[in-house]
C-alpha positions as a printed NumPy array, in Angstrom:
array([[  0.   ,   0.   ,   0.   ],
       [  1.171,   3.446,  -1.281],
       [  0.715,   6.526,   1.064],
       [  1.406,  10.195,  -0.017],
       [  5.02 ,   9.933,   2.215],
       [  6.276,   7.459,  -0.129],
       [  5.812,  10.097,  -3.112],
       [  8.265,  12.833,  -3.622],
       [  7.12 ,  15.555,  -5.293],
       [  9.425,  18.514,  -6.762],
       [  8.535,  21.982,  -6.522],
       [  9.774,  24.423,  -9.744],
       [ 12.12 ,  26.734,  -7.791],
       [ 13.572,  29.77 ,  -9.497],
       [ 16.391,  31.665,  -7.678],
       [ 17.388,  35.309,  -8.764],
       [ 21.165,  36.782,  -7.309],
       [ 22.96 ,  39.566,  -8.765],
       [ 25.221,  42.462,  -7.534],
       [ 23.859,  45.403,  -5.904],
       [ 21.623,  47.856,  -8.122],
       [ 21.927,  44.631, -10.816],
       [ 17.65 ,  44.936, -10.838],
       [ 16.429,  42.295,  -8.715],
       [ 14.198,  43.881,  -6.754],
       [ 12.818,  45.254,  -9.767],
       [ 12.957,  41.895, -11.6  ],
       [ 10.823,  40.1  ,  -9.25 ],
       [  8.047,  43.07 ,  -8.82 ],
       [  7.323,  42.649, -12.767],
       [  7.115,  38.713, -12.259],
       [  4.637,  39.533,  -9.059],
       [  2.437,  41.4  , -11.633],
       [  2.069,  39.062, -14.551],
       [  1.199,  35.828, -11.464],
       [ -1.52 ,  33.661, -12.769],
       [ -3.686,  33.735, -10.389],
       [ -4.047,  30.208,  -9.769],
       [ -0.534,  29.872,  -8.636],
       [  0.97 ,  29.905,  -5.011],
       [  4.527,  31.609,  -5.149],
       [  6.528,  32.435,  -2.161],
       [  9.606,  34.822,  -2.089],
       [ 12.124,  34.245,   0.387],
       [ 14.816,  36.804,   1.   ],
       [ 17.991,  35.971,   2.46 ],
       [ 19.677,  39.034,   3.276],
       [ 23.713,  39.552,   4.379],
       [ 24.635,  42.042,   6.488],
       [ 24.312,  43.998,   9.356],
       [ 21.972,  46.828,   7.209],
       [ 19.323,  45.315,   5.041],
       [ 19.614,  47.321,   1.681],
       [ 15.679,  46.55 ,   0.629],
       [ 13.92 ,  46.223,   3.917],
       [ 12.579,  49.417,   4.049]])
């Protein structure tokens, strides 16, 4: 008997790095906007350094 543990299922990961000022910020604001709206995205934003450039 199969349960839904034994199944792995992938999940389609994009991840977006660049230098400072390179456009990613801007980058992922113009994929926000064109989201189908039957898709569930997350953005996770790993940040180093003591000042956080975009958090404001």
């Amino acid at each position: 008997m199969s349960t839904n543990q034994d199944k792995i299922q992938s999940v389609p990961t994009n991840i977006i790095t660049g230098f400072l000022g390179a456009g990613k910020t801007t980058a992922i604001l113009n994929l926000m906007k064109s989201k189908p709206a039957n898709e569930r995205w997350a953005v996770l934003v790993n940040e180093f350094g003591e000042i956080g450039i975009d958090g404001a």
